[in-house]
C-alpha positions in Angstrom: 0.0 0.0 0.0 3.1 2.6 1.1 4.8 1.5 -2.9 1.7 2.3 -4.4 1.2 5.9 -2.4 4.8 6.5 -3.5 3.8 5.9 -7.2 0.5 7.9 -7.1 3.0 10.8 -5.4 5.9 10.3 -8.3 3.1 10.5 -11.2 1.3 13.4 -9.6 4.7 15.1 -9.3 5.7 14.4 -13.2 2.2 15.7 -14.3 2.8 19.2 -12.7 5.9 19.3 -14.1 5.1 18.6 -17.0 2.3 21.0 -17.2 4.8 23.7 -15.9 6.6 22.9 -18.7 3.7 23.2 -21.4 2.8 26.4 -19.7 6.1 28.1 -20.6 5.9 26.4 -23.9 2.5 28.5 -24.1 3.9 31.4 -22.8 6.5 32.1 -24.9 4.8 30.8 -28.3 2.2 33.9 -27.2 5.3 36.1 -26.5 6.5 35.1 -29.9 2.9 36.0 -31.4 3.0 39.3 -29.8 6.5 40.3 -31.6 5.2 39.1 -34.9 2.1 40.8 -34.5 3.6 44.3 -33.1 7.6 44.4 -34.2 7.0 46.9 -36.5 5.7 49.4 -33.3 8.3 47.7 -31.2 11.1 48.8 -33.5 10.1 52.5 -34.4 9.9 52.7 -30.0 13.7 51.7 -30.0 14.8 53.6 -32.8 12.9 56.5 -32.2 13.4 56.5 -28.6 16.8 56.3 -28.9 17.7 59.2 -31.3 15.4 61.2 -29.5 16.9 60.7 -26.2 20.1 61.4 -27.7 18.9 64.3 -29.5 17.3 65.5 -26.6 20.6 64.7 -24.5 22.9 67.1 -27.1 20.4 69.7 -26.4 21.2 69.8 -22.6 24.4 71.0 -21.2 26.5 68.2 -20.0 27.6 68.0 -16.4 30.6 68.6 -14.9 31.7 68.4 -11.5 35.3 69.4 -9.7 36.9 68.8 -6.1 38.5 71.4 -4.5 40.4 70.5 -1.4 41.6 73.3 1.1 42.5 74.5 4.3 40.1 76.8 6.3 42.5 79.0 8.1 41.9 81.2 11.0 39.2 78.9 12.8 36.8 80.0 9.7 35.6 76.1 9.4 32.2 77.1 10.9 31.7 79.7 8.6 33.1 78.0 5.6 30.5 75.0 6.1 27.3 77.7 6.6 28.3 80.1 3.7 28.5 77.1 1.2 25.0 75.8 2.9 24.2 79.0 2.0 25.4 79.2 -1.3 23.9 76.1 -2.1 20.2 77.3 -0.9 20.5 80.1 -2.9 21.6 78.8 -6.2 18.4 76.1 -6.0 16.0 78.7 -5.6 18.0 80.9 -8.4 18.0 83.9 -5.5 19.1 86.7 -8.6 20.5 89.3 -6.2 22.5 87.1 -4.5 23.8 85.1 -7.8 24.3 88.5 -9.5 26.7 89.9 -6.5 28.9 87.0 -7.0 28.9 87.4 -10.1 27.0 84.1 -11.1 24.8 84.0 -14.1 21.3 84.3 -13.4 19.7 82.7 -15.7 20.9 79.6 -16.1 22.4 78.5 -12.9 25.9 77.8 -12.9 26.1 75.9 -9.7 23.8 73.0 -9.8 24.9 71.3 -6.8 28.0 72.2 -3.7 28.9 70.5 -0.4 31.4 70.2 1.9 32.9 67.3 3.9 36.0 66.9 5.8 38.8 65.0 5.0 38.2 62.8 8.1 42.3 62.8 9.8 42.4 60.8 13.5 46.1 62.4 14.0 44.1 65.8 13.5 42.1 65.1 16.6 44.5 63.4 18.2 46.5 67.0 18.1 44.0 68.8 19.9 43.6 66.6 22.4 45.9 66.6 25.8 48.7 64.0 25.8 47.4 62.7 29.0 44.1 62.9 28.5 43.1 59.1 29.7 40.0 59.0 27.6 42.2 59.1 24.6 42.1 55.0 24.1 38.5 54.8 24.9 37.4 57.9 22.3 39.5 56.9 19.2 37.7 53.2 20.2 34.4 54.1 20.2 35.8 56.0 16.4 36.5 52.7 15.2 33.1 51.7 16.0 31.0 54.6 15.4 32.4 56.3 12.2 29.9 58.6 12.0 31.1 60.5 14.8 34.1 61.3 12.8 32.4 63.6 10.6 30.1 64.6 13.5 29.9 68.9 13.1 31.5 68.9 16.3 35.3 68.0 14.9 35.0 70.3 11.7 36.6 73.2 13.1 39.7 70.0 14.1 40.1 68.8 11.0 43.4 70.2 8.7 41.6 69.7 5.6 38.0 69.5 3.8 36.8 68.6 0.7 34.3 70.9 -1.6 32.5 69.1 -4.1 31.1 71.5 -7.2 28.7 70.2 -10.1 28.3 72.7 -12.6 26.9 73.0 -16.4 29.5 75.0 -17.6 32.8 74.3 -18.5 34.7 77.1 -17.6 36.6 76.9 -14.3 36.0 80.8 -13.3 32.9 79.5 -11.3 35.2 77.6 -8.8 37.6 81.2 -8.7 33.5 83.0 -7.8 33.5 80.4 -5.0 36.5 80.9 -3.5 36.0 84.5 -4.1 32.7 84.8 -1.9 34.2 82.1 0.3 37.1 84.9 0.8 35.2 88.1 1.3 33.9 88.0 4.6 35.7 91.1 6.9 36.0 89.8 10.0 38.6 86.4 9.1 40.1 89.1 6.7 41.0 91.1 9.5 41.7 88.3 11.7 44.1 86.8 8.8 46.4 90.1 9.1 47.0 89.3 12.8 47.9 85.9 12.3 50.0 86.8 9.6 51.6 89.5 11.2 52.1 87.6 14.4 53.4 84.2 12.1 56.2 86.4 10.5 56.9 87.8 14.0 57.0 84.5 14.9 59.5 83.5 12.6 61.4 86.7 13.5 62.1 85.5 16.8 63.1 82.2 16.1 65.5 83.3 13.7 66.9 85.6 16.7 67.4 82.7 19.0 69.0 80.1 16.5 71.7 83.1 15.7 71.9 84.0 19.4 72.9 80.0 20.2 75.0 80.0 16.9 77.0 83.1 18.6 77.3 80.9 21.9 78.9 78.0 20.0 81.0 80.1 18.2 82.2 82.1 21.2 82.8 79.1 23.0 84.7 77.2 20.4 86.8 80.4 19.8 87.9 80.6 23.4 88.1 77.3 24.0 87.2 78.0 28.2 84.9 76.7 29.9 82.5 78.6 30.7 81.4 81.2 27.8 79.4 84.2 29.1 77.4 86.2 26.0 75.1 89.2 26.3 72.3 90.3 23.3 69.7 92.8 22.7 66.7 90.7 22.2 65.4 91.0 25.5 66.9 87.1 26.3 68.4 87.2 29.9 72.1 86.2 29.5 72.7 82.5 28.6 76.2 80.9 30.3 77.2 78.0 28.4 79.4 75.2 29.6 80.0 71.3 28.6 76.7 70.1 30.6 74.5 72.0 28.3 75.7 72.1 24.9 73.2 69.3 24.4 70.2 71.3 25.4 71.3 73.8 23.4 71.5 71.6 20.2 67.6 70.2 21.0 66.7 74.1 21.2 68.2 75.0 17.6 66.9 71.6 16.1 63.2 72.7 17.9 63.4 75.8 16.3 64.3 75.1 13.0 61.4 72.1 12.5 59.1 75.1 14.0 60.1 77.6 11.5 59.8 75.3 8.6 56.3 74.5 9.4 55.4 78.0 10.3 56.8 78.8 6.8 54.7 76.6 4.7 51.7 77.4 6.4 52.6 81.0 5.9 51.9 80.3 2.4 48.2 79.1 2.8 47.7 82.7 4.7 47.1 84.2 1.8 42.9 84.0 2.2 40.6 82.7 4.7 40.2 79.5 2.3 43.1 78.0 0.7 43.1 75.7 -2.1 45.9 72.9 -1.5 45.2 70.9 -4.9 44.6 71.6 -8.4 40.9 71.0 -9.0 39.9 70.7 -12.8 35.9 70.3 -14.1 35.4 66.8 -15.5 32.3 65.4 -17.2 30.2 63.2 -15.1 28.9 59.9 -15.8 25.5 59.2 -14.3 22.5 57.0 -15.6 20.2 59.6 -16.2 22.7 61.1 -18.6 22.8 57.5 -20.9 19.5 59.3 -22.4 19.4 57.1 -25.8 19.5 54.2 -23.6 16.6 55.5 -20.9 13.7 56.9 -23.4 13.2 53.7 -25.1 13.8 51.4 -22.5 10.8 53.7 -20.3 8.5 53.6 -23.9 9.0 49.7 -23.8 8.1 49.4 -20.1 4.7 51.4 -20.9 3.8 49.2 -24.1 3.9 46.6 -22.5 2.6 47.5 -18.9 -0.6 48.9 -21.3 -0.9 45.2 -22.5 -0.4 43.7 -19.5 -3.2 45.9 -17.9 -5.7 45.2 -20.9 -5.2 41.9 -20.1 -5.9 41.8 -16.2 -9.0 44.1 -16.6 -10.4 41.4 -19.1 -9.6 38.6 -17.0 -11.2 40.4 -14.2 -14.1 41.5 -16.3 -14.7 37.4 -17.5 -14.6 36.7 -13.7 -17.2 39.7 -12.8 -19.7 38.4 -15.7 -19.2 34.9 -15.6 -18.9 34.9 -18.5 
């Protein structure tokens, strides 16, 4: 009795496979029927959708977008990151005053799209934070873990670096010089920027003092050969004695000093504006889907030829089963 339940099981089995098979035999003699019947609408909807969504794509302006990354100087990050909100806002409502101070074109937006990230540095929060600071294990964990408290706003104004992302319809690179240039123009960081720079170069200054003042101590002790050297300046320095148990300390100082100069010099040359550009950003054509035009259209006309076929065919299935009929 359990053999022949087994057989009655195997033969039902075959028989709806077999009428799964049939079925797709069915299905795609009818979807063979439908070409024949309708290939000369299906090809003027790939032809014709395809020159006219390239014709239609040549009469656009094509896309380009460019990177510039730079250095926000004189604690302006916070600024930086709510004028470029700004900027943004502005440009998608096509606000004309504002677009025609900055010299932007007014009717056909220049800027179609700007943001701002940071380049996301650990070492650069590491910097601000104390050396002994126990916590600093258990924060750059919990970094590991949670990256999006890395670009939380809280660390922008820590960060060395940031990134400014531009996508524009023209290609001339002036609209990334407007940026920068309304990016620049604020008065109070331009005021604040000639104290810095002042105090830098002052800065430098001094340090240039002290490495000739210890220079003067080794030579005067060398030349004497005593000692105990004893030498006297004008820089306001109290008088330095040198002997043989602090030549050493003396050396550190000058080796201090020059690393500090040479990084106070090649930040000196970012002083030049509030916002610095570091790299050499360029406008490149960008690549999206909704740009492949000749290959959208027709593919969108197909999908609503046959979605209007499929429809006809459920609301007469569903009109047989209303009637009966």
């Amino acid at each position: 009795m359990e053999k022949h339940t087994e057989e009655i099981d195997l033969f039902y089995v075959l028989k709806k496979l077999k009428n799964v098979y049939l079925g797709w035999l069915a299905r795609g003699y009818h979807a063979v029927q439908f070409l024949k019947k309708h290939w000369i609408v299906l090809a003027i909807i790939v032809v014709g959708g395809h020159f006219g969504g390239k014709f239609w794509q040549q009469s656009e302006r094509p896309k380009r977008q460019a990177v510039m990354i730079v250095q926000n100087n004189f604690g302006s990050s916070s600024y930086v990151y709510n004028a470029i909100e700004t900027l943004s806002i502005k440009c998608k409502q096509i606000d004309e005053a504002f677009l025609e101070q900055l010299g932007l074109n007014t009717e056909t937006p220049e800027i179609l799209d700007i943001v701002i990230e940071p380049v996301v540095s650990v070492n650069d929060l590491l910097k601000v934070s104390e050396p002994n600071d126990r916590n600093i294990d258990t924060y750059i964990s919990r970094i590991e873990i949670e990256e999006d408290l890395m670009v939380s706003e809280i660390f922008y104004p820590q960060y060395h670096y940031h990134k400014i992302t531009v996508t524009t319809n023209t290609p001339n690179t002036k609209v990334l010089d407007k940026i920068l240039a309304y990016l620049n123009s604020n008065e109070k960081y331009n005021t604040i920027k000639e104290v810095v720079v002042a105090e830098t170069d002052l800065r430098i200054e001094r340090n240039n003092k002290t490495i000739e003042l210890i220079d003067a101590l080794f030579s005067e002790y060398s030349g004497k050969n005593e000692a105990e050297a004893l030498v006297t300046n004008d820089l306001n320095i109290p008088t330095i004695r040198i002997n043989n148990t602090n030549l050493h300390q003396l050396v550190e100082k000058k080796t201090e000093l020059i690393a500090e100069n040479e990084e106070l010099m090649i930040e000196r040359t970012k002083y030049g504006s509030v916002v610095a550009v570091v790299n050499n950003p360029k406008l490149v054509m960008t690549a999206e889907f909704m740009d492949k035009k000749g290959t959208i259209i027709p593919l969108g006309l197909l999908f609503l030829f046959f979605g209007f076929f499929w429809l006809k065919s459920l609301y007469l299935k569903g009109k047989k089963h209303a009637t009966g009929a």
